[in-house]
C-alpha angles and dihedrals in degrees: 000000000000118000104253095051110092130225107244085207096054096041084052088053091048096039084057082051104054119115131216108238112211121267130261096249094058093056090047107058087042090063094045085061101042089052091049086051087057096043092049086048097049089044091048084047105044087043084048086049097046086051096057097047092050083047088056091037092061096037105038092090088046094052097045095054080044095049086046107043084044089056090049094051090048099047088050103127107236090212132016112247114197098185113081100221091037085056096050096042082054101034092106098060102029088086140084084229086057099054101037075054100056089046092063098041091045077045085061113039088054089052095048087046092045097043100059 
């Protein structure tokens, strides 16, 4: 048997095998969804992201007097402290910011006691 001659038996065994692909009409309206979907996604995306930028755009004015008004109430000194080493010894807990800081971690350290 030379190379380029088939088995009958062989090409039968193939032919019950074949499979129908599916047909072109199928695939394409497969696509054509897939594409609207992305379409639908990059449009929710690009109007979430306009929003958020409008949103920055009309607070940002507000939150920066907040955030600066906020810092300046932290960094208020407790107790005047007229010696320059003594103020800087005490410096950590001399603030608003300080002690609002060693309540939460005293806050914390209760709870994590008190969970276990």
């Amino acid at each position: 048997m030379s190379s380029s001659e088939r088995d009958p038996e062989l090409e039968r065994w193939f032919d019950a095998t074949e499979e129908h692909l599916i047909d072109e009409t199928f695939t394409t309206g497969v696509m054509a969804r897939i594409a609207a979907r992305r379409r639908r996604v990059l449009t929710t995306r690009f109007g979430i992201l306009a929003l958020v930028v409008m949103l920055e755009l009309l607070l940002d004015a507000p939150l920066g007097a907040s955030v600066g008004m906020l810092s300046n109430v932290l960094a208020t000194n407790l107790y005047p402290v007229e010696n320059e080493w003594l103020e800087f010894v005490v410096s950590p807990v001399n603030s608003v910011a300080g002690v609002l800081g060693l309540i939460l971690l005293a806050l914390h350290l209760f709870f994590r006691r008190h969970a276990r």
